[in-house]
N, C-alpha and C positions, 0 to 999 in steps of 0.2 A: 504493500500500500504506500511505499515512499514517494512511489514516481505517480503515483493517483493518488486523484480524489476517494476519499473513502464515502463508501454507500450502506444504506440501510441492509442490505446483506452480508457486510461485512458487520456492523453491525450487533447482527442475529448470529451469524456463526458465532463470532468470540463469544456470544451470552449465553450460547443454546438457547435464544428466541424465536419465535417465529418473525419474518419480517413484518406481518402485519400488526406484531405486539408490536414492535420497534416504534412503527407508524402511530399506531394508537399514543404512546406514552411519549411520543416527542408532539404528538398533540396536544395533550395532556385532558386523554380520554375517563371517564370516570372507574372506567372498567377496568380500570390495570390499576394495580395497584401505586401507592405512593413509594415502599421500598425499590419495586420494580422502572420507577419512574424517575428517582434518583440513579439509580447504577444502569441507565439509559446515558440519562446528559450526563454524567461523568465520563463514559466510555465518549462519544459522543463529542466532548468538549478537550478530550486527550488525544482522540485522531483528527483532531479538526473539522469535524465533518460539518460540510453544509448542506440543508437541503437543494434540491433541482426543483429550482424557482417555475421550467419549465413543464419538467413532468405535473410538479405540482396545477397549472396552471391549465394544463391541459383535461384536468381531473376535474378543474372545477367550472370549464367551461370556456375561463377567461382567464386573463393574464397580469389586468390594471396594467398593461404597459403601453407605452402611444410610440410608434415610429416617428422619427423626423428625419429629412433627408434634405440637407443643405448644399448650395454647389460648393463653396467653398469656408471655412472658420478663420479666415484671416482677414482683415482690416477691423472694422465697426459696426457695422451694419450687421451682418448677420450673427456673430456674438451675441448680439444685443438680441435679435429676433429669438434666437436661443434662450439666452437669459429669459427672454418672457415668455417664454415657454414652460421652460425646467420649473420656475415659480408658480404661475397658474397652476403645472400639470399638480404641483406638489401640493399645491392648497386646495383640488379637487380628490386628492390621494392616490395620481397616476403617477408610474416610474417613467421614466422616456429613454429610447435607446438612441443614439444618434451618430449616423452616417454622413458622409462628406462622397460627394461625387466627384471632386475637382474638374469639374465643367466637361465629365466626358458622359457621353450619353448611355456607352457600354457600360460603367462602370455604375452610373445612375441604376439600370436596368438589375445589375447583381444586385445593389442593395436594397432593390425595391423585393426581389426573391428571397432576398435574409431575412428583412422585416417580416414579410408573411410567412415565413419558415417557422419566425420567431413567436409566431400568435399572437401578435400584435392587434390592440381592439382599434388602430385606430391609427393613420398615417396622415402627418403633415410634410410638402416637401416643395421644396421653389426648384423650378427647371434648370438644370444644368445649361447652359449658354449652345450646344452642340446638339441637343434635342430635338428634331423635327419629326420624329415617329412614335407614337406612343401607346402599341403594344403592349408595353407594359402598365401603363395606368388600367388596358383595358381588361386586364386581367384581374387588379384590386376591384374594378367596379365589377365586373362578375361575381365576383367570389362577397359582393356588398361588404367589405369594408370598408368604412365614412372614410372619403380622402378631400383633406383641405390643402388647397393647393395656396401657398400665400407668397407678395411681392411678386413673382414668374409664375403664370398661371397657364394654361392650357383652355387657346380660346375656343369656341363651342364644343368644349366636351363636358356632355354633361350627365346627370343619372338622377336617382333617390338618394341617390349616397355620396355625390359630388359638392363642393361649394369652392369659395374662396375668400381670400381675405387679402385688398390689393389696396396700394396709397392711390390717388387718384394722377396719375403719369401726367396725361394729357394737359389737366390743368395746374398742374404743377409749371410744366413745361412754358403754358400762356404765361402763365405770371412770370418768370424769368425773361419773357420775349417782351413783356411788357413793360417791365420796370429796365432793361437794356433800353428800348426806345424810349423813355420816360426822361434816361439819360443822357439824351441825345444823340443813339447810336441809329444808324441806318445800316450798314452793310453788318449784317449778324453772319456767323459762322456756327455752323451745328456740327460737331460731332456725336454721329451714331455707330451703334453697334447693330447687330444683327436682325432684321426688321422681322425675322418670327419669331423672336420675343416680342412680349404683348409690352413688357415695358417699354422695350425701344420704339418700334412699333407706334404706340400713345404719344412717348414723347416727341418721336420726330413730327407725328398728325399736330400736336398742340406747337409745337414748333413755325408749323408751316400756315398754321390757322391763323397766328398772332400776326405774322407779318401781313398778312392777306389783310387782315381785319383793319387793321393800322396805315393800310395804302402803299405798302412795302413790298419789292416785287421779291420772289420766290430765288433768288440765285445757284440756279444748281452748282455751280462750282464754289459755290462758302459752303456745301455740305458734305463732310469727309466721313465714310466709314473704315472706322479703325478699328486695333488690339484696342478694348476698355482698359487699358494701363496707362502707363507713366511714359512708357519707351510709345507706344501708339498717339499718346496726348502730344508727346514732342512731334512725332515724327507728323503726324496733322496739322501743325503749327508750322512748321518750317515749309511745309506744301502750300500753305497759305499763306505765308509772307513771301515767297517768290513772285504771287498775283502781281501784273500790273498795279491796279487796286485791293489794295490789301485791306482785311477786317476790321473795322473799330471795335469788334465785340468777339467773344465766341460765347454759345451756351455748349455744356459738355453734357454729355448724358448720361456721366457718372464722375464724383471727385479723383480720381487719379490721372484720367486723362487729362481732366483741368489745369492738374499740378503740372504736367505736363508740360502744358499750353505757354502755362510760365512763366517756366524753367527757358522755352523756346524766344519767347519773347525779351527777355531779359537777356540769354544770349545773345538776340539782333540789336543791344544796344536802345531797345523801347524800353516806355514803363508799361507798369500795368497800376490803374487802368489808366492812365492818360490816352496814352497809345491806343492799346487794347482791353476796354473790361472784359473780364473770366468770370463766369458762374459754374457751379458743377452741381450734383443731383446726388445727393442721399446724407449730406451732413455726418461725413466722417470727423470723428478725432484729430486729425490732423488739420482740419480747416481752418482750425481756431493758431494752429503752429506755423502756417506760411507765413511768409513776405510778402505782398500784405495781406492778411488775413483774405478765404476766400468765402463768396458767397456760393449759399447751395439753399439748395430746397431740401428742408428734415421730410424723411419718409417716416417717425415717428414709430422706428423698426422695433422697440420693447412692446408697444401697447399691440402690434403687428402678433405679437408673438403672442400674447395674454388673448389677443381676440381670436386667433386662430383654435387656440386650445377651447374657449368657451363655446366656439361654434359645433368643433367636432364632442364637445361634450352632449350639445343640442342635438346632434344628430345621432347619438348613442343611445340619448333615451328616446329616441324617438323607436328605437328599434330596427331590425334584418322589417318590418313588414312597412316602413314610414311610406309614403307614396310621393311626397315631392320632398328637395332638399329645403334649408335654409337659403336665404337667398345671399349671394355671393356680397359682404360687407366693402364699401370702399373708405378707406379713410381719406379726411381731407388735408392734404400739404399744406408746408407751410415756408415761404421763402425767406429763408434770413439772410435780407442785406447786411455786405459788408464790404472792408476796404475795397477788392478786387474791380468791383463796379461800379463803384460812386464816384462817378466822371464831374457830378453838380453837386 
């Protein structure tokens, strides 16, 4: 038993028990005695033994535990969606097991087969960035386990047992194009990322609405799709300072490419914003650390997390026989000006 976990049959051998007494008295059943119930958990508490949270779980039908499957646990934003997760699930008395995708869709797909391996009541998970086929969501809705999908959603797939819980992109995205012209910018620069994301997708539409609305014509060449990084945010900026006319603004579609943006611009010898205002989208930690501080729009990614869990709670007790879901929650954004774009 050195190199293993010890089990309720190891157990029973050493006692000469049966493993069902074993079972019984580490319940602490009435029918086993109290002598026999101590020389249980001391054997018990000497080999270490734990129970199989799983067997166990399968015994009883359910498991209290909720999947969640994130693209990636690095910057702020989805930490934080975590964070408000792990606390809701805790103060509903759910465990949570959680996977990381790292933006590949393959890899998305295995964890989506561990969580339901795992008897999971209940799966939260934002699209890995690489995701265009989704075979396997369609498989959790078969099999009716409630899936909330939150921020990266999955747009018309839908079920009894589907919902979401999204910031609201689109007008996120106006308000940034709005308060850039407000500032007196006219030639706006948008960086996007991959437009079957329903985020990017929203943003680029609220991007393009604002300028329209405002009398501003559409310039396809200020709208660069990039890597959502740092090294993409540069390399998008230095493509658009070579223009004849070059941007007085950029909005980003996420903070790293922004930092990016810069990074680039301050290399050409510009400021920011004199030169160029920079906005970015989802109010990282670090926005508050730049030179000079950058504006972004909060996706409000903790309360993201706490709504998500409340939802797939409502759809839990709704039961395997609910007939329509909750309906998919949008939070409203919020844009925090700061140095990066305060041209006035």
């Amino acid at each position: 038993m050195a190199n293993r976990r010890a089990s309720i049959t190891d157990l029973a051998k050493t006692l000469g028990l049966s493993p069902s007494t074993i079972s019984r008295a580490l319940s602490d059943h009435d029918d086993v005695s109290e002598a026999t119930k101590a020389r249980v958990r001391q054997l018990a508490e000497e080999l270490h033994y734990q129970p199989n949270q799983l067997a166990a779980a399968l015994r009883r039908g359910r498991s209290n535990t909720l999947g969640v499957l994130v693209p990636h646990i690095t910057g702020h934003f989805f930490p934080q969606v975590v964070h408000g997760i792990a606390t809701e699930a805790a103060k509903l008395g759910y465990n949570v097991m959680i996977c990381q995708s790292n933006e590949d869709a393959r890899q998305e797909q295995k964890n989506i087969d561990l969580l339901m391996n795992s008897q999971v009541e209940g799966i939260l998970v934002s699209l890995a960035n690489t995701t265009q086929s989704f075979g396997h969501f369609e498989a959790v809705r078969q099999q009716n386990i409630p899936l909330v999908f939150f921020d990266r959603a999955v747009e018309d797939f839908s079920g009894s047992n589907v919902s979401a819980v999204v910031i609201d992109d689109y007008q996120g995205a106006y308000q940034v194009v709005t308060h850039l012209i407000e500032q007196g910018c006219t030639r706006i620069a948008h960086f996007s990322g991959p437009l079957h994301l329903s985020i990017h997708k929203n943003r680029h539409q609220g991007y393009r609405d604002a300028l329209t609305a405002h009398g501003l014509p559409v310039d396809e060449e200020l709208i660069v799709f990039c890597e959502m990084n740092q090294k993409g945010g540069t390399q998008a900026m230095r493509q658009l300072l070579k223009l004849s006319q070059r941007p007085d603004a950029v909005f980003s579609s996420n903070d790293l490419a922004a930092i990016g943006a810069i990074q680039a611009v301050k290399s050409a010898r510009l400021r920011v914003p004199r030169d160029v205002a920079v906005v970015g989208f989802s109010n990282e930690m670090f926005t508050l650390l730049t030179e000079p501080m950058l504006s972004s729009v909060d996706q409000r990614c903790e309360q993201m997390g706490k709504t998500a869990v409340q939802l797939l709670q409502k759809m839990l007790k709704g039961g395997p026989n609910r007939q329509t879901p909750p309906k998919p929650i949008v939070l409203k954004p919020k844009l925090l000006v700061r140095e990066s774009s305060q041209k006035r």
